[in-house]
C-alpha positions as CSV (number, residue, x, y, z in Angstrom):
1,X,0.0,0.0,0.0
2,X,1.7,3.2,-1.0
3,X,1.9,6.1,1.3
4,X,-0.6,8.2,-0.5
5,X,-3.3,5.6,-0.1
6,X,-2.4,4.8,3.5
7,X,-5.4,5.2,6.1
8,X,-4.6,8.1,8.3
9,X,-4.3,8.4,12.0
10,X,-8.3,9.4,12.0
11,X,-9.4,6.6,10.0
12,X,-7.4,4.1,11.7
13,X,-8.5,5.3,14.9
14,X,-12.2,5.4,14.5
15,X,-11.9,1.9,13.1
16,X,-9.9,1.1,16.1
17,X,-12.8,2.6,18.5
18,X,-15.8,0.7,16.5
19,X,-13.7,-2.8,16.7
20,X,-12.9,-1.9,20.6
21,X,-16.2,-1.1,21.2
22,X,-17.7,-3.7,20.1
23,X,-15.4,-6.6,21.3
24,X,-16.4,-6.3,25.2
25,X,-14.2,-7.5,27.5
26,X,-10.5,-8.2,26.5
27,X,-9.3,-12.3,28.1
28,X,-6.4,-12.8,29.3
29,X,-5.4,-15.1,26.2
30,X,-6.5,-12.6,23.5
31,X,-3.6,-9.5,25.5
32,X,-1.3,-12.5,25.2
33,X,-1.7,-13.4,21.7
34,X,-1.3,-9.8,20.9
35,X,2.0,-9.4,22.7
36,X,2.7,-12.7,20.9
37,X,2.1,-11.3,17.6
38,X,4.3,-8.0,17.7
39,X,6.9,-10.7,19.0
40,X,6.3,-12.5,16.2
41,X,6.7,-9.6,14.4
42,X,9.7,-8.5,15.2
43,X,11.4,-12.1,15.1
44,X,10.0,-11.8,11.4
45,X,11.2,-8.7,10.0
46,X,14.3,-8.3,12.7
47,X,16.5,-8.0,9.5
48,X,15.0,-5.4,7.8
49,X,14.6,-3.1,11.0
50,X,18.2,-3.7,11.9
51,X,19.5,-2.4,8.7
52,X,17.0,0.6,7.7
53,X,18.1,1.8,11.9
54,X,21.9,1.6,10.3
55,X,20.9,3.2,6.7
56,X,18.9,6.1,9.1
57,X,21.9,7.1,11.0
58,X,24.3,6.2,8.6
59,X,26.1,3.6,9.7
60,X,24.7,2.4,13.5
61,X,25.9,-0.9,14.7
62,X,23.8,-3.7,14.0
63,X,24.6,-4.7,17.6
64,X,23.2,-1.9,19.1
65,X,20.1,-2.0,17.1
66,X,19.3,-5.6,18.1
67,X,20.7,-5.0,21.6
68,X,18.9,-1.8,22.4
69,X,15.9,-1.6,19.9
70,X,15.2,-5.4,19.2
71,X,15.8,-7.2,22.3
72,X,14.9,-4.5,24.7
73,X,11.3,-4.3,23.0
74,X,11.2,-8.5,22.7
75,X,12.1,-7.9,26.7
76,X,10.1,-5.6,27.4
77,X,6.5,-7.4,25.3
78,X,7.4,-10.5,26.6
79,X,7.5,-9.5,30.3
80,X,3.9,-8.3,29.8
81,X,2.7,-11.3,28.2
82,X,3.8,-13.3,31.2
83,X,2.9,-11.3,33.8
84,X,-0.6,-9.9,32.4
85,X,-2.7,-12.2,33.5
86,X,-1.9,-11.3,37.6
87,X,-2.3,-8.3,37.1
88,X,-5.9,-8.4,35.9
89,X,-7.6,-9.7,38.6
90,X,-9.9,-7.2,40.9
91,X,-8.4,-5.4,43.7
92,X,-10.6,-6.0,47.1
93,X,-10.9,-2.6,49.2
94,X,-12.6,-1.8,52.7
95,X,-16.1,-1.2,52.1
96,X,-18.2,1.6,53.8
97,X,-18.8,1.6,57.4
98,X,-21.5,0.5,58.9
99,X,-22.6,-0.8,55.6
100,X,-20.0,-3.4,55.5
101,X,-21.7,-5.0,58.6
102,X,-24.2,-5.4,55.7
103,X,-22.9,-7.0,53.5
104,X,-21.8,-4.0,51.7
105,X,-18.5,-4.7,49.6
106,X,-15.6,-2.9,47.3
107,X,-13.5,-3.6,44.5
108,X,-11.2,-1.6,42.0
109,X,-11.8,-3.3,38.9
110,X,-9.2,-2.8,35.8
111,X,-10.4,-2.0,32.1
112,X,-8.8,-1.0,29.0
113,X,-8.9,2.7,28.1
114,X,-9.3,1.9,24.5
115,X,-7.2,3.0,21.8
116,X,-3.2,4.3,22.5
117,X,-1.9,6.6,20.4
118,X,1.8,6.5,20.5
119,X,4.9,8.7,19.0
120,X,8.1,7.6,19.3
121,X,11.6,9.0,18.7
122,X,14.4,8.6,16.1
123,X,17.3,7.8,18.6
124,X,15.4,4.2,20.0
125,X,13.0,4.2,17.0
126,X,11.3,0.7,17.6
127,X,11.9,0.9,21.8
128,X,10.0,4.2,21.7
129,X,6.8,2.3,19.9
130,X,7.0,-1.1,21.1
131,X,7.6,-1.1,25.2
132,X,4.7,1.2,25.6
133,X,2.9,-0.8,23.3
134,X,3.4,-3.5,25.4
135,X,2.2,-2.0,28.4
136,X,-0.6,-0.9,26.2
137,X,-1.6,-3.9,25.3
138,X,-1.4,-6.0,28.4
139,X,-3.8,-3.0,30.0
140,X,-6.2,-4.8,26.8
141,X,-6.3,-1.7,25.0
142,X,-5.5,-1.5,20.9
143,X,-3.2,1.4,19.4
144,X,-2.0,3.4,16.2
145,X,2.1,4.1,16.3
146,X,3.8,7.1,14.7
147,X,7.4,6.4,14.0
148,X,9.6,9.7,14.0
149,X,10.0,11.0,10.5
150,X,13.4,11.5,11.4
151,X,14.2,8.1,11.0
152,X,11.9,7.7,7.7
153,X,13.8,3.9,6.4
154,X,12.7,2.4,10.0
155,X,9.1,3.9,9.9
156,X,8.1,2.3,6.2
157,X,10.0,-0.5,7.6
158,X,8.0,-1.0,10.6
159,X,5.0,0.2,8.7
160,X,5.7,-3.1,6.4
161,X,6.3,-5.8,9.2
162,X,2.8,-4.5,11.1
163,X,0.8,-4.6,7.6
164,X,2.4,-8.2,7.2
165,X,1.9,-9.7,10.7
166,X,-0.4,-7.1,12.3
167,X,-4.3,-6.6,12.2
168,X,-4.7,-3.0,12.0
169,X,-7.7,-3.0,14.0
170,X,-5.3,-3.9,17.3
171,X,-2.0,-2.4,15.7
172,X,-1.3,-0.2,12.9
173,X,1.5,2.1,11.9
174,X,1.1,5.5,10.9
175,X,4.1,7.0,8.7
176,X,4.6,11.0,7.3
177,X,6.4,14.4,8.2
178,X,5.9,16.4,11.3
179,X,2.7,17.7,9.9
180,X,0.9,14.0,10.2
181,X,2.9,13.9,14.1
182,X,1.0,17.5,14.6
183,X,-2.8,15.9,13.2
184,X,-1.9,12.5,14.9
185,X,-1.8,14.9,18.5
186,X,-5.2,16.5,17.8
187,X,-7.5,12.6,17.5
188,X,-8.9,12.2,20.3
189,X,-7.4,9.0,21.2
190,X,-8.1,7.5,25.1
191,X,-4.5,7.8,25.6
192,X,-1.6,9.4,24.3
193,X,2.3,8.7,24.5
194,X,5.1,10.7,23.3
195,X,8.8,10.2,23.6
196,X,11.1,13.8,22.7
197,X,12.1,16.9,23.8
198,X,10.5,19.2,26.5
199,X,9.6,21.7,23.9
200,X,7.4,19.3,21.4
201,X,6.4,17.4,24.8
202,X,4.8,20.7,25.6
203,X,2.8,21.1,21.9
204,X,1.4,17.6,22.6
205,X,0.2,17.8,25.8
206,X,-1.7,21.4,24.7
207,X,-3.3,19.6,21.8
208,X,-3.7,16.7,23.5
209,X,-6.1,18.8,26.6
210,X,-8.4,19.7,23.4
211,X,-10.1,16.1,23.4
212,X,-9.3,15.8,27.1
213,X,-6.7,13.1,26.5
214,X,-4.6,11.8,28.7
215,X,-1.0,11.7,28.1
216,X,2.3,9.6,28.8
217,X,5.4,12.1,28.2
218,X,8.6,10.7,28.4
219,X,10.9,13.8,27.9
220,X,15.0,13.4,29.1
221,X,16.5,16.4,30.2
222,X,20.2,16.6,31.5
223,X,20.9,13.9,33.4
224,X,23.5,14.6,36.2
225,X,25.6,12.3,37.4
226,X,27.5,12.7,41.1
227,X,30.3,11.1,41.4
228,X,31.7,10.9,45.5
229,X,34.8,11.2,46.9
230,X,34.2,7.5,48.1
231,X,34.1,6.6,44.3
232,X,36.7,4.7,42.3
233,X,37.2,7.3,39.9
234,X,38.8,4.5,37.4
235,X,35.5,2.3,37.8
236,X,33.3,5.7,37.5
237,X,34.7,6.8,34.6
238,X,34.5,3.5,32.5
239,X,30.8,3.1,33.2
240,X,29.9,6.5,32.2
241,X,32.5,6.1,29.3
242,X,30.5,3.0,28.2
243,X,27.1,4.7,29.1
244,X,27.6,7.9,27.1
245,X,29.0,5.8,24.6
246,X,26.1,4.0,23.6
247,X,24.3,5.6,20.7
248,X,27.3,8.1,20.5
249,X,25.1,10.0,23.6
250,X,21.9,10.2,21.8
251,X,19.7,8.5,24.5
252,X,17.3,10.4,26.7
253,X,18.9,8.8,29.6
254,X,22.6,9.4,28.5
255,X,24.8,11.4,31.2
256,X,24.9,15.0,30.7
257,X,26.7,16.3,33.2
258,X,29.1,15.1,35.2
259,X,29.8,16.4,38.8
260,X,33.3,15.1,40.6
261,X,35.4,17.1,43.8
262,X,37.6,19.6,42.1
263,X,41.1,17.7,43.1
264,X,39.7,14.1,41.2
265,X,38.4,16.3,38.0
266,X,41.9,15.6,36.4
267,X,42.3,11.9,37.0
268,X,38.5,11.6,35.6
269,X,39.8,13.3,32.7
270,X,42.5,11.2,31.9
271,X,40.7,8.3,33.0
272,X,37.5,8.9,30.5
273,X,40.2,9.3,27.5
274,X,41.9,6.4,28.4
275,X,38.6,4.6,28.3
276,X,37.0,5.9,25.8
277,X,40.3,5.9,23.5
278,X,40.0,1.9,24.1
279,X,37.0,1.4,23.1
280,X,36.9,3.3,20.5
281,X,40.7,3.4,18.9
282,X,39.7,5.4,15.8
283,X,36.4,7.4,14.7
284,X,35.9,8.2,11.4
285,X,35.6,4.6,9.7
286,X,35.0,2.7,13.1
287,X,31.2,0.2,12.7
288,X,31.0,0.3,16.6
289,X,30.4,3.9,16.3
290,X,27.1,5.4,16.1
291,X,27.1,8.4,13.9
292,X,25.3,11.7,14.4
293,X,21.8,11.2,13.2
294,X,21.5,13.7,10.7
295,X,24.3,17.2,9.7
296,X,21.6,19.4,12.1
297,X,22.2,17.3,15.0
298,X,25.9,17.3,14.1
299,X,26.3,20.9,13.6
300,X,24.1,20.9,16.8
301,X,26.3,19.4,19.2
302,X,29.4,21.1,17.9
303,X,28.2,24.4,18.2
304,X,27.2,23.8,22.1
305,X,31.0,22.7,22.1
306,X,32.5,25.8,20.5
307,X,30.1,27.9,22.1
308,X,31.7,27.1,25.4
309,X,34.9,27.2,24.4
310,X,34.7,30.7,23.0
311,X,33.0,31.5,26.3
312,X,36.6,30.3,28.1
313,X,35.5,26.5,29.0
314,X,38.2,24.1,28.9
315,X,37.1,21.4,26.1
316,X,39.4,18.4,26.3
317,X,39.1,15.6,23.7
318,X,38.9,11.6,24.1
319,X,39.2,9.7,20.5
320,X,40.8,10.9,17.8
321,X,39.1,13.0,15.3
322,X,40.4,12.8,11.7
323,X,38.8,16.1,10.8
324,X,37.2,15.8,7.4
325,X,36.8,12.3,7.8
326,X,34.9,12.8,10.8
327,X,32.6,15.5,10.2
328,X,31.6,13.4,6.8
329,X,31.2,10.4,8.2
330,X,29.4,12.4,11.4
331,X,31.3,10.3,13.6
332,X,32.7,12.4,17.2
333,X,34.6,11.8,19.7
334,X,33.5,12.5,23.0
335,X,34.3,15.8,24.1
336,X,34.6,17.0,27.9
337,X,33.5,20.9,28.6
338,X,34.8,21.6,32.0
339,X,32.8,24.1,34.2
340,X,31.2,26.4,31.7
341,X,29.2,29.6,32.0
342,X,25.8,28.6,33.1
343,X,24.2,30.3,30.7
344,X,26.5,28.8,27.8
345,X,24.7,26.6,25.4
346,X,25.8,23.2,27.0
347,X,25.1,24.5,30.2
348,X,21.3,25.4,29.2
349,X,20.1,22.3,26.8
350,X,20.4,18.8,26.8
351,X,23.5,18.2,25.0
352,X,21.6,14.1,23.3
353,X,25.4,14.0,21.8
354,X,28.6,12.6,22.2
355,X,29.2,15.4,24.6
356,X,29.5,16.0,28.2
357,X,30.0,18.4,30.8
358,X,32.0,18.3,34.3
359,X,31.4,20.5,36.6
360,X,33.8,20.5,39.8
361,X,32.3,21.0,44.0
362,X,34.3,20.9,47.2
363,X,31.3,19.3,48.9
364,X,28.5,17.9,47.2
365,X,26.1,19.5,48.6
366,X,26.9,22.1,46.3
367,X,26.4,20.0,43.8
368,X,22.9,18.8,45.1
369,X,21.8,22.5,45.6
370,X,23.0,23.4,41.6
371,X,21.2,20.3,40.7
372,X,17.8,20.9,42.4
373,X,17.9,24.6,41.1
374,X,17.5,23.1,37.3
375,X,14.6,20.9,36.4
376,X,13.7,17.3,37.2
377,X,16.0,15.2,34.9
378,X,14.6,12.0,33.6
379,X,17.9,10.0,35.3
380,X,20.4,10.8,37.8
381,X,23.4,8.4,38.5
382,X,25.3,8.3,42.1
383,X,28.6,7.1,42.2
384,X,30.5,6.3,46.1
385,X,31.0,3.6,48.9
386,X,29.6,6.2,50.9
387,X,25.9,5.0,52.3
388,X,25.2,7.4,54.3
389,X,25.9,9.5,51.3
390,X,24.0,7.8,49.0
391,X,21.4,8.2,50.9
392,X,21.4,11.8,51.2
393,X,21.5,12.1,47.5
394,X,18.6,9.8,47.1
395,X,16.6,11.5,49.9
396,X,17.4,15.5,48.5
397,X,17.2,14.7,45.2
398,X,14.5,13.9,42.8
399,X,14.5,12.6,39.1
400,X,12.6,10.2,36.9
401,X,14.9,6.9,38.1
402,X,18.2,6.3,39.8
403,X,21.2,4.4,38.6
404,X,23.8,3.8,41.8
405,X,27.3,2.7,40.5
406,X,27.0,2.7,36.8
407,X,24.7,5.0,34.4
408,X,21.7,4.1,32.0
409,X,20.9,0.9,33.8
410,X,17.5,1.4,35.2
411,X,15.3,1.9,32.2
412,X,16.0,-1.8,31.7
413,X,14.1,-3.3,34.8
414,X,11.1,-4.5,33.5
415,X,9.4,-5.2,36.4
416,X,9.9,-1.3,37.3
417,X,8.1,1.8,36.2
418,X,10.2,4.4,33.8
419,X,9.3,7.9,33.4
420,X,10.2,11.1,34.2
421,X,8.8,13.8,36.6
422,X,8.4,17.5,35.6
423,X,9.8,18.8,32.7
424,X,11.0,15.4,32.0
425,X,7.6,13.9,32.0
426,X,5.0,12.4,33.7
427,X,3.6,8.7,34.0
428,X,5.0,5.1,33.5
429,X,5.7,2.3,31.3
430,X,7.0,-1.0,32.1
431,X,5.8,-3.3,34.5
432,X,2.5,-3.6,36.5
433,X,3.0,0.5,36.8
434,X,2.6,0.2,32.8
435,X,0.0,-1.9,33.2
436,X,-1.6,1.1,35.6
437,X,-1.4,3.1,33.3
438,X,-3.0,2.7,30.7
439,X,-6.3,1.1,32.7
440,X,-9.0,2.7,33.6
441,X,-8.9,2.0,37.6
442,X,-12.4,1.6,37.9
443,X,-14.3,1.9,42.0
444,X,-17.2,-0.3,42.6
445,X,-19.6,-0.4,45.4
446,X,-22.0,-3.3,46.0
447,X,-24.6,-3.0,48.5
448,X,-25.4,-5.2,50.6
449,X,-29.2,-7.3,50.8
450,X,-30.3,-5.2,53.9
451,X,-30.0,-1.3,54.2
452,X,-29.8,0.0,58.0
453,X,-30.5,3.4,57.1
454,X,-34.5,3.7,57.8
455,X,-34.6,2.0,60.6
456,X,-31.6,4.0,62.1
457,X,-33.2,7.1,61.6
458,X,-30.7,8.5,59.0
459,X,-33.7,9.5,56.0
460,X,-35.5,12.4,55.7
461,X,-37.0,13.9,58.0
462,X,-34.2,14.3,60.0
463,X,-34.1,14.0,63.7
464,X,-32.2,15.6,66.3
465,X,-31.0,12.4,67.3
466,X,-29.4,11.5,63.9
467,X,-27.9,15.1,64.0
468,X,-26.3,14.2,67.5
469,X,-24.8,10.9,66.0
470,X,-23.4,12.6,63.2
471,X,-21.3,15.3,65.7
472,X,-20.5,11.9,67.9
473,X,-18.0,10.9,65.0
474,X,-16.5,14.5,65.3
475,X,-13.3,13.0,66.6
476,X,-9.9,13.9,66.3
């Protein structure tokens, strides 16, 4: 089916509503078979996804696209298809008092919300779509995906493995530029879940409020990492080497900003290129590299970098960069901007780049304070021996998850909600907290056979007695 004769995100939607509609209530088996069929899916056309996420970035590894986009979705679907079916079941609650003398009895019962709408990201272009899906799906609800047109080869790819293995009244893909993304925000679909910047996050979520839709907004930010005197520095920095590494930075969750006690901020350094300079022995031709997306993110990131520089920050380097090799394969190295201006570039965006800042305290409370004074990031990392200090950090900080020893760990727990808070997002997927979330959580009251309220005086007309009980349960 050719683009021009696609349904659109309306059509498929209202098809999606009529089918959900009419099908009742959603067994156990049917969620499963769903999830089984996206994994089918993906088993199915793995091979083509693999290589249209390389041909989008031009050039990613292979190895990261099956590790991070392929397997971390099959992980993610198949978590949900085993655990669905315990998580259906009504919640019992306390009932009304005195009622519940009665007879009288609660539940929360769970239902599907309907139909998901759900926009995902060119850096994870299939992880984006497919682990909310599968939170989506357990919850028994049906859903149209819009792939990022930034990464156009994996969208008409995934577009061709869901019309192959997918009915599109439970799955289908929508595909097109950011003006389809902009119509795709205004249907009024029961839920709606975006992964990208603050800024667009922001557009949604206003479009979104005209039908009343709820959203999922899974946003990043600039993800600090504190690194404690108690730390190994040599341990630290190959963690956050091999964290910031991954996708050449571009992950919501990559570190951003490094904080380290100003007499260890030299052996970091030279630690972080020794690292990084072993994993990554040349740039410019290297496969395990990720390249820049696209020149704009390119040019992007290297004008945070000179920007800071021209403001005075010390920029140190670790990898070699053959210069026009480099900038035409749009493969960095990992640059290090040490303490700039605050109101440099890199100091005010997320840097989703192989770039990083450090920034130096004498006690990290400092550190803490300069942190909370910025907005909720989507991940902080701690790094120490320290418990007592770990603590502290986890008790006067707040972000969407925690890492402790290592960086860009968390988002892989299954079995544990992901998300951000504030400007980094709001709500979950993964887990039974996905599951939450995209169910309606639905209060019932059942009365019980007799009702005490007549003959205890508590209908019209009132009494003075019934007055006086009322004041009785006045109590502190």
């Amino acid at each position: 089916m050719s683009q021009a004769a696609a349904p659109s995100a309306a059509a498929l939607l209202q098809a999606q509503q009529r089918a959900f509609r009419a099908e009742g209530p959603v067994p156990a088996a049917v969620r499963q078979q769903r999830l089984q069929d996206v994994i089918a899916m993906l088993l199915k056309h793995e091979g083509a996804l693999v290589t249209a996420m390389g041909e989008d970035f031009g050039g990613r590894p292979s190895v990261f696209s099956l590790m991070n986009d392929i397997l971390g979705s099959l992980g993610a679907l198949k978590h949900a298809r085993d655990h669905l079916a315990g998580w259906m079941g009504d919640d019992p609650r306390p009932s009304i008092a005195p009622f519940d003398n009665f007879g009288a009895t609660a539940w929360v019962r769970y239902q599907p919300k309907g139909v998901v709408g759900i926009i995902g990201t060119w850096n994870a272009p299939l992880f984006t779509l497919l682990s909310p899906l599968a939170s989506a799906l357990a919850a028994g609800n049906r859903a149209v995906l819009k792939p990022s047109e930034v990464a156009p080869r994996t969208a008409a790819a995934l577009a061709t493995a869901a019309q192959d293995c997918l009915d599109p009244e439970v799955v289908a893909v929508v595909t097109g530029d950011a003006a389809v993304a902009a119509d795709f925000t205004r249907q009024p679909f029961n839920h709606l879940v975006f992964t990208g910047s603050t800024a667009v996050g922001r557009l949604v979520m206003q479009a979104a409020a005209q039908n009343l839709v709820p959203v999922t907004l899974e946003l990043g930010g600039k993800s600090p990492v504190l690194i404690g005197q108690s730390a190994d520095i040599a341990n630290a920095a190959e963690r956050i080497a091999v964290g910031k590494s991954l996708n050449s930075g571009q992950l919501c969750v990559a570190p951003d900003t490094v904080w380290v006690h100003a007499a260890q901020l030299d052996k970091l350094i030279a630690a972080l290129q020794q690292v990084y300079g072993g994993l990554y022995p040349d740039l410019a031709t290297n496969a395990d590299v990720t390249p820049v997306v696209n020149e704009h993110h390119f040019a992007r990131v290297e004008s945070y970098v000179a920007d800071a520089g021209a403001r005075g920050a010390r920029v140190a380097m670790a990898g070699d960069w053959p210069m026009a090799e480099g900038v035409a394969s749009r493969r960095m190295p990992l640059r290090l901007v040490v303490n700039p201006p605050a109101d440099s570039e890199i100091s005010q965006h997320e840097i989703f780049g192989p770039a990083m800042v450090l920034r130096t305290f004498n006690d990290i409370r400092e550190a803490v304070t300069s942190i909370n004074q910025g907005e909720r990031p989507l991940a902080l990392y701690y790094f120490g021996q320290d418990a007592a200090e770990q603590q502290w950090v986890l008790d006067h900080t707040l972000s969407g998850g925690v890492s402790i020893n290592d960086v860009t760990m968390h988002p892989a727990l299954h079995d544990a909600p992901f998300g951000g808070v504030g400007a980094s997002g709001m709500g979950h997927y993964h887990g039974r907290e996905g599951f939450l979330e995209f169910s309606h959580q639905r209060s019932v009251y059942s009365a019980g056979a007799h009702d005490p309220r007549r003959e205890w005086g508590m209908l019209p007309p009132y009494t003075a007695a019934f007055e006086q009980m009322l004041r009785g349960a006045l109590t502190p």
